[in-house]
N, C-alpha and C positions, 0 to 999 in steps of 0.2 A: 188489581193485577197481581198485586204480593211479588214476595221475593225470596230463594235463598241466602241464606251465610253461609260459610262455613268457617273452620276456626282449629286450632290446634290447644289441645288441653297444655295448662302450663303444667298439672298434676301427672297425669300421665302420658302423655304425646303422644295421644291417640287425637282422630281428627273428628269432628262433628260436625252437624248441621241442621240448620231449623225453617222453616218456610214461616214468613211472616206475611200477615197478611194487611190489605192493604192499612189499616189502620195503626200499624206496627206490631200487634199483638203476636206470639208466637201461637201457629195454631197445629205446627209438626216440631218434633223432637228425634235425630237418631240415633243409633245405636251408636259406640265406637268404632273407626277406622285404623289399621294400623298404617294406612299410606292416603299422601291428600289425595291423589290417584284414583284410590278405591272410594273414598268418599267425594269426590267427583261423579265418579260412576253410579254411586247412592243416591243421586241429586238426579243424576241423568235417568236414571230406572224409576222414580217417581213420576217425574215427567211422562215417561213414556206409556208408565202403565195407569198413575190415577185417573186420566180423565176418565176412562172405561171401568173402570172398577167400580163393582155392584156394590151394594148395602144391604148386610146381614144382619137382622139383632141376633144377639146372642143372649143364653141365661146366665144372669149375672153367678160368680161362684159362692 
């Protein structure tokens, strides 16, 4: 099933979050938030868009 965290840097106080899956491993990482708010809504916009989301390879650079 997996799960979100999210968390507040003690470094910079910006907010984060990672999707672990069932085994505990992290298997997402995101970017900084400057409000828990918006990184709520970072969590919420995964949700709503990965199940659908296609698979591209790309060339490596």
């Amino acid at each position: 099933m997996g799960k979100f965290e999210y968390w507040q840097s003690n470094k910079n106080g910006q907010w984060y979050f990672h999707l672990k899956a069932d085994n505990n491993e992290i298997i997402a990482h995101s970017e900084g938030y400057t409000t828990k708010d918006n990184c709520i809504s970072g969590i919420d916009s995964v949700k709503n868009n990965a199940s659908n989301a296609g698979v591209t390879e790309t060339e490596t650079e």
